[in-house]
Structures are given as C-alpha cells and as structure tokens.
N, C-alpha and C positions, 0 to 999 in steps of 0.2 A: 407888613412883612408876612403875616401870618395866612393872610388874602394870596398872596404871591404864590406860596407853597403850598397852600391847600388845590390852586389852580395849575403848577406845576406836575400834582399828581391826581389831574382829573378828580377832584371830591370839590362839592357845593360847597360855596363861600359862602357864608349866611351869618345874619346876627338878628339877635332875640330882643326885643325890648318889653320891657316889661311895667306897665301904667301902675301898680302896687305903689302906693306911699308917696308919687310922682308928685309936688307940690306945681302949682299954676308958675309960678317964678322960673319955674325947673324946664318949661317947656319952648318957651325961645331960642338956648342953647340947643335944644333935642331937635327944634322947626330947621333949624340952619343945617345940624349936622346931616338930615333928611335928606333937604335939598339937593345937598351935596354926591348921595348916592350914588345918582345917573354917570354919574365919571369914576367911582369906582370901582372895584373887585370883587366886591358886595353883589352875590345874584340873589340873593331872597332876603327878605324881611320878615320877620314875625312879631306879632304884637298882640302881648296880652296884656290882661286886668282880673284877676280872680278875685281879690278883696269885694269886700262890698265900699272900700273907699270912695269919696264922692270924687268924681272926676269931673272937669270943666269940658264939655260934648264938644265946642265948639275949637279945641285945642286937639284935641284927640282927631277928630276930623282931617283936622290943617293936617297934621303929622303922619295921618295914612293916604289923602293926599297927596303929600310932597314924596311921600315916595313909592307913590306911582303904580311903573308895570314892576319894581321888585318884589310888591305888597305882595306875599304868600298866603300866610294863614293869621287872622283876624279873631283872636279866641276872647269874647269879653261877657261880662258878667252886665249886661245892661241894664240891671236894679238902677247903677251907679250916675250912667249917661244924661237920663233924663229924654224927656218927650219929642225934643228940637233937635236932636242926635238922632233918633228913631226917624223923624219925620223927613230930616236931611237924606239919612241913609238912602230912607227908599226911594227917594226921587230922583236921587244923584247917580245912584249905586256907586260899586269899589270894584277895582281890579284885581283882587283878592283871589285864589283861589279854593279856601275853606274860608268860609265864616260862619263861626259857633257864638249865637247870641244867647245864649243860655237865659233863662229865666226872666227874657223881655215881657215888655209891658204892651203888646200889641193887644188890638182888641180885634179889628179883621188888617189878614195882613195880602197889604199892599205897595207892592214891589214894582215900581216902576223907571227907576233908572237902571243903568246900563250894570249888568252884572254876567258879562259874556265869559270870565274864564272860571265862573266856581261850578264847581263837579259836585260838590259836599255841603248842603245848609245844614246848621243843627239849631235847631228852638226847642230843644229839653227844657222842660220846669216851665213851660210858658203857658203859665195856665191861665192866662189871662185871655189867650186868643179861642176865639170862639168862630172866626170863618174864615177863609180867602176870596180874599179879590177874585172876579173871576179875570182869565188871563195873564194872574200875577204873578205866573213861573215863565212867561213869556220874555220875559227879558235875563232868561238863565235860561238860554238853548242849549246850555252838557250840565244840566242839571240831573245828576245821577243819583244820588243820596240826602232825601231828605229825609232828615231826625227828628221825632214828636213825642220821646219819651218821658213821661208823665204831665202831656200837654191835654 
C-alpha cells in the first residue's frame, strides 16, 4: 500500500535492509522475499552491514543477487564477509550502483566481473591494498568516484 502512494506521487519506492545481527536461519525467508522484487513497486534496494558481525559471504551474495537490477547501493563493512565473498565479488561483479567496501581485505585489487552501473567505489580504511590490477576499472565504464581514504 505504502509502495502504491509513494508511486502515485511520483517519490522512489525503496527499502533498506540491513545484514546487522541478521542470523544465517534468517536468510531464507529474506532469499524469497528478494526474489520476489521483480514484480513489485519496490525500485531500489539497499543493503548494508556496519557491525563487524560475522556474516555468511555466500548468503549475502544470494541476497543481492536475487535482487538484481533494483540493487542500489551496496554499503558493507567486509572485515565480516570473508575472502570467498571478495573473490566472488570481483569476478562476478553486482548491479549496484555505489558500492562502499569499507575496510576490505584486498591485497591488489582486481575487478573483473561486470560492474557496468556503479558511478561511486569506496575502499576507505583498506589498508591492506597495496596495488591495482592493471585494467581493473575496466569493467566500471561510469566509474566517476573513487574513495581511498586512509588506504
């Protein structure tokens, strides 16, 4: 209903999720309502993690994923992900269009899956990367903003 009226007067329908305290049990119900997206009223997704909470990488994935081209903005704390999560990311890429990895674990970063709508990378606090791929912003042709604050 609230989808309806936001769209009756032309304002983004959007919904927040939020991976904080998220237990693995918890994520099946969250994989389905995902899915479900594509049909509807729902235009943008967001999805963060700010805790350093351990998250399961390979659930998180599924979940931004399943929902696709409404994936917005991507904001996670990747302490939590893990190595298979990073590894996935870059080779898969996301249709995201910010993703703020804050304080990842890369060591040279290489970005090879598809990452055609994000405008905005941020890798603050990512002191662990020491070089780039070469070519590795090539697969982020409107890549306009990228962040390296205290990297």
């Amino acid at each position: 209903m609230i989808a309806e009226v936001k769209k009756s007067c032309n304002e983004l329908c959007s919904l927040a999720i939020s991976l904080d305290h998220l237990k693995d049990a918890e994520f099946p119900p969250l994989l389905d309502l995902c899915m479900e997206l594509d049909a509807s009223e729902v235009e943008a997704v967001d999805i963060r993690n700010e805790s350093l909470h351990v998250l399961n990488g390979k659930y998180a994935l599924l979940l931004m994923r399943a929902i696709n081209q409404k994936l917005r903005v991507v904001d996670l704390q990747d302490l939590a992900l893990g190595k298979d999560f990073l590894r996935d990311l870059s080779q898969r890429g996301l249709t995201c269009q910010v993703l703020n990895l804050r304080s990842s674990h890369f060591r040279k970063l290489n970005m090879m899956g598809e990452f055609m709508r994000i405008p905005t990378l941020n890798l603050d606090f990512s002191t662990s990367l020491t070089s780039f791929q070469e070519d590795c912003f090539s697969c982020m042709p409107n890549l306009m903003c990228l962040s390296l604050c205290e990297t």
